[in-house]
C-alpha positions as CSV (number, residue, x, y, z in Angstrom):
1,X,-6.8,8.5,11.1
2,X,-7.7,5.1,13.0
3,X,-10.3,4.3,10.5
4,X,-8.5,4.7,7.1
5,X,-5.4,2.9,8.8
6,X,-7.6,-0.1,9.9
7,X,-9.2,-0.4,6.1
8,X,-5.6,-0.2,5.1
9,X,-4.2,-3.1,7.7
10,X,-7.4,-5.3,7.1
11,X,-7.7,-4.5,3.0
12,X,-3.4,-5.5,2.7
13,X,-4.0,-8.6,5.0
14,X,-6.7,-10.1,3.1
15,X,-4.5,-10.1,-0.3
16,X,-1.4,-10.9,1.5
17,X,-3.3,-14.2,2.8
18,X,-4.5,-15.2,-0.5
19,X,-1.7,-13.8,-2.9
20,X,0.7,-15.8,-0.5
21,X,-1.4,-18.8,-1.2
22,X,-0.8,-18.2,-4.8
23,X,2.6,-17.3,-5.0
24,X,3.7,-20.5,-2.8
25,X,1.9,-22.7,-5.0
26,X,3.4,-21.8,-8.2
27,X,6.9,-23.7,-9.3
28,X,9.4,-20.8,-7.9
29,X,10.9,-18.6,-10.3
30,X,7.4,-19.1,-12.7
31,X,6.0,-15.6,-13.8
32,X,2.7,-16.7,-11.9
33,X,4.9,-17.2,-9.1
34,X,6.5,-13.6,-10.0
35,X,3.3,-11.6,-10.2
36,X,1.7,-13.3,-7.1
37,X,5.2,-12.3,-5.0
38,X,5.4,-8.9,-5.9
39,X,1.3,-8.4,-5.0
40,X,1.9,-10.4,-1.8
41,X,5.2,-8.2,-1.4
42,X,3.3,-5.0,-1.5
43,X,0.5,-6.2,0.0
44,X,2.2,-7.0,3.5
45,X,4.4,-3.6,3.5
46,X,0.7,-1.9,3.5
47,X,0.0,-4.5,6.6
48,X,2.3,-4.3,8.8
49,X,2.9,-0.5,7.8
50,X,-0.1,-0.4,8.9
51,X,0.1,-2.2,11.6
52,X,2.7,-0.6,13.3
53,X,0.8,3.2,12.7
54,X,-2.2,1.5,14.7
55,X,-0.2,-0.3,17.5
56,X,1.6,3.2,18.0
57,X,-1.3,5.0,18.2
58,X,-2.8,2.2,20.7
59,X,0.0,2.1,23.1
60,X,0.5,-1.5,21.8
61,X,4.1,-2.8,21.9
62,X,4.2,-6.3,21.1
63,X,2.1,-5.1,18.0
64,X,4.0,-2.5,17.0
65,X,7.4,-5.2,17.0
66,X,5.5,-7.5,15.6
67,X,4.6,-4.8,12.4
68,X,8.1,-3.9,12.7
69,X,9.3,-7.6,12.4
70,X,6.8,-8.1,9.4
71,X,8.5,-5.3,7.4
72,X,11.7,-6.7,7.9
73,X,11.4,-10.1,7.0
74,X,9.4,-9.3,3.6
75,X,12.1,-6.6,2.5
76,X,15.1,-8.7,3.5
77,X,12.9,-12.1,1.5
78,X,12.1,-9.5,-1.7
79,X,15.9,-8.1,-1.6
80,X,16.9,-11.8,-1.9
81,X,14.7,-12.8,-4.6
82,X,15.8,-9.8,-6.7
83,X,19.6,-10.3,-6.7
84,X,21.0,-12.4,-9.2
85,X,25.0,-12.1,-8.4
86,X,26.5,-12.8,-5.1
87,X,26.9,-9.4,-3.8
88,X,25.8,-6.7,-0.9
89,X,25.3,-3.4,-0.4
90,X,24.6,-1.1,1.9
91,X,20.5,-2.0,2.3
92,X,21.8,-5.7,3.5
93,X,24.5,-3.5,6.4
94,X,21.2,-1.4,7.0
95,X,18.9,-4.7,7.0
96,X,21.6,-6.6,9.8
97,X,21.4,-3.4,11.8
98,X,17.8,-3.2,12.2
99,X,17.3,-6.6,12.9
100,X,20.0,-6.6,16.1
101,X,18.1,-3.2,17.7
102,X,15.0,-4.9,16.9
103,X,16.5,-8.4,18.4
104,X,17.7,-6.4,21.6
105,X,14.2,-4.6,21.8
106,X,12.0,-7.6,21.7
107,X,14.6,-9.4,23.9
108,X,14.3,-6.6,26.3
109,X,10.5,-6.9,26.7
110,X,10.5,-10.3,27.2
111,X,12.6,-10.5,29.6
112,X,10.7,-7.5,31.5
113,X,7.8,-9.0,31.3
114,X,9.0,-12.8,32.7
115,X,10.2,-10.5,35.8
116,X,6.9,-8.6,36.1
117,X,7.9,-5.0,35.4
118,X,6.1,-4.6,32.5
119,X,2.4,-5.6,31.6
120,X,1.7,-8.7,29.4
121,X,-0.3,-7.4,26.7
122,X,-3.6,-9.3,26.6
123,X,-3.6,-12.7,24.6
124,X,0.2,-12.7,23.9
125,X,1.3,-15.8,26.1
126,X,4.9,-14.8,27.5
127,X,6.6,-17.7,25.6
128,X,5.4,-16.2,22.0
129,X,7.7,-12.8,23.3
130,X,11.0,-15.0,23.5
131,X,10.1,-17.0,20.6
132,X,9.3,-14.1,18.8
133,X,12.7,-12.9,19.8
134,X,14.5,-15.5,18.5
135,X,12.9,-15.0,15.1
136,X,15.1,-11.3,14.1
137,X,18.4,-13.1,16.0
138,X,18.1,-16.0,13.8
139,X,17.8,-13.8,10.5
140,X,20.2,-11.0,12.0
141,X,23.0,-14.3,12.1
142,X,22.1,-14.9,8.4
143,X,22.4,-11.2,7.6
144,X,25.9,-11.4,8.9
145,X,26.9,-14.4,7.3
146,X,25.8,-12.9,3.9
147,X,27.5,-10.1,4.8
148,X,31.0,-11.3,5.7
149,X,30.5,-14.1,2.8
150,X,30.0,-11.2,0.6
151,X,27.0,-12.4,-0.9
152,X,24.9,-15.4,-1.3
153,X,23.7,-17.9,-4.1
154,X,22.5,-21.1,-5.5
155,X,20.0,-23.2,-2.8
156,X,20.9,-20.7,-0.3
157,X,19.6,-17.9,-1.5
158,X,16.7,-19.5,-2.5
159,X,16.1,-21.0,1.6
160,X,16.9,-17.4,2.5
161,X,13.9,-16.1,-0.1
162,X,11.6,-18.6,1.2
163,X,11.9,-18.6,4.8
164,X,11.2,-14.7,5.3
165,X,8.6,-14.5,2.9
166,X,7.2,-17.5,4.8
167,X,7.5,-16.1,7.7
168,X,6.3,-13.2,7.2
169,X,3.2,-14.6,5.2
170,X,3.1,-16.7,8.8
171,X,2.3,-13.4,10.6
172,X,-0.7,-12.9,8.7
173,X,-2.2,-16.1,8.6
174,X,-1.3,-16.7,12.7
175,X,-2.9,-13.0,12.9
176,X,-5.7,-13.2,11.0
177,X,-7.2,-17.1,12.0
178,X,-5.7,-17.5,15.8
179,X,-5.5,-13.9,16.7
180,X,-8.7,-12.7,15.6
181,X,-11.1,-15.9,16.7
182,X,-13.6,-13.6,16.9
183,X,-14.6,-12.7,13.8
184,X,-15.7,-16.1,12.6
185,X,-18.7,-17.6,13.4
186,X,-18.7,-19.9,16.8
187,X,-19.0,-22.8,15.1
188,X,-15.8,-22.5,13.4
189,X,-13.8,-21.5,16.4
190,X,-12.1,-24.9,16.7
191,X,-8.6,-25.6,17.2
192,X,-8.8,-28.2,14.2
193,X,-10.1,-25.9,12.0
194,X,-8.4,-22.3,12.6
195,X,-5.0,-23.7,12.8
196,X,-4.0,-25.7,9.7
197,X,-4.9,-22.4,7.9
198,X,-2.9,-20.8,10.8
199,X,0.7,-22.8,10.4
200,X,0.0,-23.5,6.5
201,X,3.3,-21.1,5.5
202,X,5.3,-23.5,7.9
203,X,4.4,-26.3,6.4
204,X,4.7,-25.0,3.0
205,X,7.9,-23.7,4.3
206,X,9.2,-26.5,5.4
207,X,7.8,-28.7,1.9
208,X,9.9,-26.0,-0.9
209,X,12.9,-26.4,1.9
210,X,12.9,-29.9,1.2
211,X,12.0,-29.6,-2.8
212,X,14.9,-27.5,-2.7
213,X,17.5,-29.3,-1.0
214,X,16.7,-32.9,-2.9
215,X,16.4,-30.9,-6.3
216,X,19.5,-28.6,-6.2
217,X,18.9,-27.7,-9.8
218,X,15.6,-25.3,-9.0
219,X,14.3,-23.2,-11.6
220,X,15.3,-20.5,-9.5
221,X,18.8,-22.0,-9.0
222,X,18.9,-22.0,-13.0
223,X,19.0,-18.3,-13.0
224,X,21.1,-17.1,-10.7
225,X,23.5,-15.7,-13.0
226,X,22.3,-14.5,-17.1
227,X,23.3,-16.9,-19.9
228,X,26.5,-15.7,-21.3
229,X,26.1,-14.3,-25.1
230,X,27.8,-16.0,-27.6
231,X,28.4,-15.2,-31.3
């Protein structure tokens, strides 16, 4: 099974990388920017689906949280997108439930590993476990806030969308060009040229963020809600 399961992990990386690309460069709410988010949106389910199966069958904790976090921020970021109305439902209750036991779990093994009774996995540094931490308690507050708002819309939604699938798209791209060094050739294995790709979704992140907030009247902000019909 570990064979097909890599192809998987590997094949849904590489077009989450460059459908990300794609979908983050389009004007949000475009149908370029549509059809690029729902490939990247399938895309990363098969990779950190994936993921998780692998780290599981590896004995692999921090990788199988870090699978587990991936699913969770694209499902909660696609979820988003979709709704128009200001509304929730029982997936968003579901959502806020899974991201506390997932917020206590990775909290747990970070703080067993600062005391020494459990192993560091190999190349995770032990401040990347309680920043990874703070990652599902930071969206598990905005799941809550939704939820006792009864919905969310206008710019907020939009930051909501944008930070999780960046995020998440951030998992790959940290993954794929800091995590796995050793794939490229040695003369690429430069800080200065396998991070930029490596932090691109925060910076794109943090660009939109900013688009956003100075232009409050986003094309996706236009269409939160369907033009009434008039006769």
């Amino acid at each position: 099974m570990r064979m097909p399961l890599l192809f998987l992990h590997i094949a849904g990386g590489m077009v989450g990388l460059i459908s990300g690309l794609v979908a983050i460069a389009y004007r949000k709410g475009a149908r370029g920017h549509r059809i690029a988010g729902n490939v990247f949106v399938v895309s990363m389910l098969i990779m950190g689906a994936s993921a998780t199966w692998l780290a599981n069958m590896k004995q692999e904790t921090d990788n199988i949280f870090g699978g587990l976090l991936t699913l969770y921020m694209i499902t909660t970021a696609w979820a988003t997108g979709r709704r128009r109305a200001p509304e929730t439902n029982s997936f968003d209750w579901g959502a806020f439930v899974f991201a506390v036991v997932l917020t206590a779990g990775l909290g747990t093994r970070a703080v067993l590993v600062a005391r020494g009774l459990s192993p560091l996995q190999p190349g995770v540094p032990l401040g990347m476990l309680f920043f990874t931490t703070s990652i599902p308690l930071l969206a598990a507050a905005g799941d809550l806030r939704m939820l006792v708002r009864g919905g969310i819309s206008g710019p907020p939604r939009i930051a909501r969308h944008l930070w999780r699938m960046c995020y998440g798209w951030f998992i790959a791209t940290g993954s794929f060009f800091l995590g796995k060094q050793q794939f490229f050739p040695a003369s690429m294995r430069k800080p200065y040229l396998l991070f930029p790709p490596a932090v691109l979704p925060l910076l794109m992140l943090i660009y939109w963020l900013v688009r956003i907030k100075s232009s409050p009247r986003h094309s996706l902000v236009k269409h939160e809600m369907p033009e009434p019909v008039t006769h």
